[in-house]
N, C-alpha and C positions, 0 to 999 in steps of 0.2 A: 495432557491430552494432545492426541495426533493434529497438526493443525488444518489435517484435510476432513477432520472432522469439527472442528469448528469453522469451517468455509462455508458449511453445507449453508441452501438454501438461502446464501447470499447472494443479492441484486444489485451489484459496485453501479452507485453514482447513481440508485434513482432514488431522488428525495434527499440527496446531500447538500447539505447546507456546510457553512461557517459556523454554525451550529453543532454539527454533528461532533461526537466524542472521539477519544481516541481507541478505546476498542470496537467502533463500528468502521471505523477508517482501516485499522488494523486488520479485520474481519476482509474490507475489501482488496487489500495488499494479499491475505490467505487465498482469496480465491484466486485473484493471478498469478501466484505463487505456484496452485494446485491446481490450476487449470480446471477447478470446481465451478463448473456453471459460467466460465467465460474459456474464451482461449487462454492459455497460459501466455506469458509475457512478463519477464525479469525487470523490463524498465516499469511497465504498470507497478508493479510489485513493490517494488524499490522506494518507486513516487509513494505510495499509499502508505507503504511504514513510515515513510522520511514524516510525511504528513500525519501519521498518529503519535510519533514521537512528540513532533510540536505541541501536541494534545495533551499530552503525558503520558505515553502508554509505554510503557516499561517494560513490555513485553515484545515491541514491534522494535524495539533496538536491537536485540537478539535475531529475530528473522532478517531487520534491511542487514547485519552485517555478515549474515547469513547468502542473501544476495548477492550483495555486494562482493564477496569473498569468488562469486561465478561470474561477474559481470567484467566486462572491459572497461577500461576509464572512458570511454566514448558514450558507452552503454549507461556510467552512472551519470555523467555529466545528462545527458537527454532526460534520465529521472529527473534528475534536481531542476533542469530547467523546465518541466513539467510540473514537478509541486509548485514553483514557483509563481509559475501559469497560471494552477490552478488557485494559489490564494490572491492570487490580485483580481481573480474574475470574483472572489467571494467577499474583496472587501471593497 
């Protein structure tokens, strides 16, 4: 499945928890990816698969290195220090 169609009618980051799984995190990396319903943005992206990984999603290893593969080492570094952000604000 196209992953600009699995983006669709995703709303990154309302109602995410520490809680939340890894294909809904994944879901939110596709939309920044596909610029589906948000601006596009590679470090968004990048954060939200690194972050469904953690989850186990098996599937967002494939897209961040997919990113990653377009990103600058500047570009991945601000990812990671942004998932990083983001799970210290969740635990």
């Amino acid at each position: 499945m196209p992953y600009s169609d699995m983006a669709m009618d995703v709303a990154p980051e309302t109602g995410l928890s520490e809680h939340a799984t890894g294909d809904e995190l994944c879901k939110v990396g596709l939309a920044y990816s596909t610029g589906v319903g948000v601006d596009a943005d590679m470090v968004a992206a990048h954060k939200w698969f690194n972050l469904a990984v953690l989850k186990g999603s098996e599937e967002a290893k494939e897209y961040r290195h997919q990113m990653a593969e377009m990103m600058s080492s500047e570009e991945i570094k601000q990812a990671l220090k942004s998932a990083r952000a983001w799970l210290s604000l969740m635990n």
